[in-house]
C-alpha positions, 0 to 999 in steps of 0.5 A, a space after each residue: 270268331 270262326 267256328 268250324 263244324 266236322 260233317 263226317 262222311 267215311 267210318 274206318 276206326 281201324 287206321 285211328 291210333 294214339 298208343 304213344 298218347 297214353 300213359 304205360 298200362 294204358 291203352 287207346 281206343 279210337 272209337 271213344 278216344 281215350 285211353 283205358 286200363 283195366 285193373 289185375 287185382 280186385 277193390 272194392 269201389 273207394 279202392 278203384 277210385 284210388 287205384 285209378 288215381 294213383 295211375 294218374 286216371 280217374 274211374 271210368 265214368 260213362 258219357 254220350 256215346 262210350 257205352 258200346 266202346 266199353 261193352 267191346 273193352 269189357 264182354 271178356 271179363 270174368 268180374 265186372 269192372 266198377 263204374 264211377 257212378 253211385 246212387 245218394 243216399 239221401 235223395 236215392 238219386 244216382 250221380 256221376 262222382 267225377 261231376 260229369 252228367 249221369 245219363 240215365 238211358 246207360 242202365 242194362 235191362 231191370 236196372 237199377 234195382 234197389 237191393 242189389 246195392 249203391 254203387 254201379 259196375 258195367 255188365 259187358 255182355 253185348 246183349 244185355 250190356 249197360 250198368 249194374 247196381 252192385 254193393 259198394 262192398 264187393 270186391 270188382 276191376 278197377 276200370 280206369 280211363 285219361 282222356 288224352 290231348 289228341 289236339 294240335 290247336 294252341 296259339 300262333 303269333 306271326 305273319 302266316 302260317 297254317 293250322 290243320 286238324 289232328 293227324 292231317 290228311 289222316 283221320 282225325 279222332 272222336 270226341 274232339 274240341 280243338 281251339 286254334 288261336 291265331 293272333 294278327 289281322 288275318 285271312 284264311 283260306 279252308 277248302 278254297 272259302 276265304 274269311 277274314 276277322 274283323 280284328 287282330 285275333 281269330 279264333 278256329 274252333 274244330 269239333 267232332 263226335 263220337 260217331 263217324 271219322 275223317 280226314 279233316 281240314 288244312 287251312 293258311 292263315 296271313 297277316 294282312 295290312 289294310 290301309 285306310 282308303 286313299 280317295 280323290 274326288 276333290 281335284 281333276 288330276 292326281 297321282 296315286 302309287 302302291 305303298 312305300 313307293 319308289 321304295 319296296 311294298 310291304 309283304 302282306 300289304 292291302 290298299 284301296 284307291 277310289 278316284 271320282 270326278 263331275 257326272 259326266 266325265 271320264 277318267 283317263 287312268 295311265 300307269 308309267 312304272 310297273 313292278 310286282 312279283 308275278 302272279 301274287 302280287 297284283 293291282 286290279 283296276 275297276 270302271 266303277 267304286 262298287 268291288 264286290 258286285 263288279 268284275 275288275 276291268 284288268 288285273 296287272 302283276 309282274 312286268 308291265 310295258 309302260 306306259 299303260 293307258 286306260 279310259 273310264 266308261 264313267 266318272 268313277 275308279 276304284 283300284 286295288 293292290 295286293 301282296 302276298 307274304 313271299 317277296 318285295 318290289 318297287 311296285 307301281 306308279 300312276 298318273 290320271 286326269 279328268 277328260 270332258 265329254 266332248 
């Protein structure tokens, strides 16, 4: 699985919209993310409850991060809005009615007091904002919120394809979790760093908070074949070509080659075919088995003269081919022998 974590850098709240992502009545705030709506009429607090209900929403209750987003929604209000929070009254203890966590610290200042009464309505004066015990019986706003689904994330099957945050080179939104399912054996490439999965399904999973936004990330994905190793170490001469050959290589194909011969001898490598799509599709040819910590000796693609010959400095060759998901070719053939050092 590969996690990806959002590092924000530039605040400009003011280009985030997604009205279109709200229900009518209901309007976006992009500081929070969610889409919110505030009563005409006055209830008491089960009538929020029900009212926010039978608009599809649910009484706001206040997470991490929402309460100066709801102070600016709120300060002009004449009669304080319910708040989906109220206190048990058999352990005294206050609790969020929609079983999110009730975060004490959202209290305006000398709150709560215990006669003033069991439910709680938001004091949206910037001063002194934050919740306010209130009886359960007053008539308040209906304050009401949806979270939309502002993620682009889902599942894509296939051979490639790309995956982007929401609203891509635009900003992305506060309080995202976005689960981008992508199902193959795959490759990806974020902001030039390659990962690969160790199966045929990855997992990308995009996070943000409530704090700062920005404008994201764009990643490809593919599909790639790794072929079991094709090792010669048995014989002194042999011949190796890429997949399928003569006939066209697969798209998304990757094969390695090791050839090893007695210490001391070297291996005289000679290419007599060469076809490939230019540039992505390749074959890199290596003095040594180790790829990770050597650079290639030469990397081939497209047209080549033949024949095309090379002498090993030792006793190992390693090679390795690759093709994108765009074209086809004939792709390559080689012949190559043990030489004894005179």
């Amino acid at each position: 699985m590969i996690t990806i974590f959002a590092f924000l850098t530039t605040t400009l709240f003011a280009v985030v919209s997604a009205d279109n992502e709200c229900p009518y009545g209901y309007k976006f705030y992009p500081e929070t993310a969610i889409c919110y709506h505030v009563s005409e009429q006055l209830f008491d607090f089960d009538g929020a409850v029900n009212y926010c209900e039978n608009t599809d929403g649910k009484l706001v209750s206040l997470i991490q991060g929402e309460r100066q987003g709801v102070t600016n929604l709120t300060s002009h209000l004449f009669v304080q809005p319910w708040i989906a929070s109220r206190r048990n009254l058999t352990t005294r203890v206050w609790y969020n009615i929609d079983g999110s966590v009730f975060i004490t610290g959202q209290w305006a200042s000398g709150e709560p007091t215990i006669t003033n009464g069991n439910c709680a309505t938001f004091r949206g004066k910037a001063e002194t904002s934050g919740l306010q015990a209130t009886q359960c019986y007053q008539q308040q706003y209906a304050f009401c919120k949806i979270v939309p689904n502002l993620c682009n994330g889902g599942v894509q099957n296939g051979s490639f394809g790309s995956i982007q945050s929401p609203q891509y080179p635009d900003q992305y939104y506060n309080k995202l979790l976005c689960y981008y399912y992508l199902n193959g054996g795959l490759t990806g490439n974020l902001t030039e760093q390659e990962f690969s999965s160790k199966g045929s399904l990855l997992l990308v999973v995009f996070r943000t908070n409530y704090v700062i936004t920005d404008t994201g990330f764009y990643a490809t994905w593919n599909v790639q074949r790794i072929q079991p190793p094709i090792v010669a170490n048995e014989t002194t001469s042999g011949e190796l070509h890429s997949p399928n050959y003569p006939s066209n290589y697969n798209t998304f194909d990757k094969q390695l080659y090791y050839i090893q011969v007695k210490t001391g001898a070297r291996i005289n490598v000679t290419i007599d075919d060469f076809s490939t799509q230019p540039t992505f599709d390749f074959l890199e040819i290596y003095s040594s088995w180790n790829q990770t910590f050597t650079k290639p000796v030469t990397r081939i693609s497209g047209n080549l003269t033949t024949p095309w010959t090379w002498l090993s400095p030792g006793n190992e060759v390693s090679l390795k081919f690759v093709s994108d998901g765009s074209q086809e070719y004939r792709g390559w053939h080689m012949l190559w022998s043990m030489v004894e050092n005179e």
